[in-house]
C-alpha positions in Angstrom: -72.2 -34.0 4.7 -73.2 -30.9 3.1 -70.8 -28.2 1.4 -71.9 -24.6 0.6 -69.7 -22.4 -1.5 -70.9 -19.1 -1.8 -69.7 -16.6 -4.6 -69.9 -12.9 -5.1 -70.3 -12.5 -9.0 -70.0 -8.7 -10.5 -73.5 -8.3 -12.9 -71.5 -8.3 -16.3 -70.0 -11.8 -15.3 -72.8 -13.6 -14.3 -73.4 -15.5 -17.6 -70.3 -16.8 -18.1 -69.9 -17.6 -14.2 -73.4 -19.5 -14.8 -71.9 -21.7 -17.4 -68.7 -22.1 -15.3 -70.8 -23.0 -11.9 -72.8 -25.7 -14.0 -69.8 -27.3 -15.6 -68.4 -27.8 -11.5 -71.7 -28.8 -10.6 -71.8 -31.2 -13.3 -68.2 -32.8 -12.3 -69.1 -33.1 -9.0 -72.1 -35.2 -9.8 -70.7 -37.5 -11.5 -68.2 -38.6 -8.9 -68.9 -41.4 -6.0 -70.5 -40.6 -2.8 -72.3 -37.6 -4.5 -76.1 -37.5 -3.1 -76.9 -34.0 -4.3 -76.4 -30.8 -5.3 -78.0 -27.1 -6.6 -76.8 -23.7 -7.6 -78.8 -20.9 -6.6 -78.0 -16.8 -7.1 -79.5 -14.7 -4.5 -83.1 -13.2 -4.8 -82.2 -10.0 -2.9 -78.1 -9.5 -4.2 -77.9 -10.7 -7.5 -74.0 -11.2 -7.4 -73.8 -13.5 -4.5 -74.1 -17.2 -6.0 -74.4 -20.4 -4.0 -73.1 -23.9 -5.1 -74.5 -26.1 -2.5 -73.9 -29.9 -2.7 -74.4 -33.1 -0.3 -72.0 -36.4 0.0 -72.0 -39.5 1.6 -69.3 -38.8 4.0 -66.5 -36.5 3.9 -64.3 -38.8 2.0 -66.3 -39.1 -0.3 -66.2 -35.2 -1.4 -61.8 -35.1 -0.3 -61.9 -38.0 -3.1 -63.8 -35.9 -5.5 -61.8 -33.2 -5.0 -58.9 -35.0 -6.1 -60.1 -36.3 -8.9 -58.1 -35.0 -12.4 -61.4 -33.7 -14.1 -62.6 -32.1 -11.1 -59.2 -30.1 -10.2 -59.0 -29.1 -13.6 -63.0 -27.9 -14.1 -64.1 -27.1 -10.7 -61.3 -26.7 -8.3 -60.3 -23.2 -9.6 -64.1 -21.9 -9.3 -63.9 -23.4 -6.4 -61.0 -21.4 -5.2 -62.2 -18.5 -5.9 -65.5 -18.8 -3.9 -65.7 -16.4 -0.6 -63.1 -17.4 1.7 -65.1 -18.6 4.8 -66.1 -22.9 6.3 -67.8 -24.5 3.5 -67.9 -28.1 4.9 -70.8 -28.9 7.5 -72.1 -32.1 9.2 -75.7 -32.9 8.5 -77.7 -32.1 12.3 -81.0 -33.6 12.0 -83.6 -35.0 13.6 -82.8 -38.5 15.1 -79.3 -37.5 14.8 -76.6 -38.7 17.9 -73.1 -37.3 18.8 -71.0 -40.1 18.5 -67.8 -40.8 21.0 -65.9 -38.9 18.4 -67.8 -35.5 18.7 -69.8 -36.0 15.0 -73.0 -36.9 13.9 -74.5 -40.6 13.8 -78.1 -41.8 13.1 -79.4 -42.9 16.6 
């Protein structure tokens, strides 16, 4: 599964929003089920930020989530991302729906 958490960032807080995105990043990485993961800003609006990161399976990054470092050094950066889906299935090539309507490799 793949997550993407996008951020709008003013200019004069992007350094200390850097630091705070690569200390989630971090805490997320080192948690099971984590295959993944990148930050990336923008090339044509500077103060949207992405956090973009890829798990095993969706329990794996619900488990993550509640994890006591995580909720206390990435869950409120994560809260305060642009309220919109962040959770996807992975649809690739060789890719099946299954009888319960998600994604299996055929």
């Amino acid at each position: 599964m793949l997550v993407v958490s996008r951020f709008r960032v003013p200019e004069a807080e992007a350094e200390a929003f850097r630091a705070r995105v690569t200390r989630a990043h971090a805490l997320l990485a080192a948690r099971p089920g984590w295959v993944e993961g990148h930050v990336g800003r923008n090339v044509d609006d500077p103060e949207l930020w992405v956090l973009q990161t890829r798990w095993v399976n969706v329990g794996a990054y619900r488990r993550a989530l509640s994890a006591y470092d995580v909720k206390v050094g990435a869950v409120p950066l994560l809260s305060s991302a642009v309220d919109e889906p962040s959770a996807y299935e992975l649809v690739e090539p060789g890719t099946d729906l299954n009888v319960h309507g998600t994604r299996s490799l055929g």
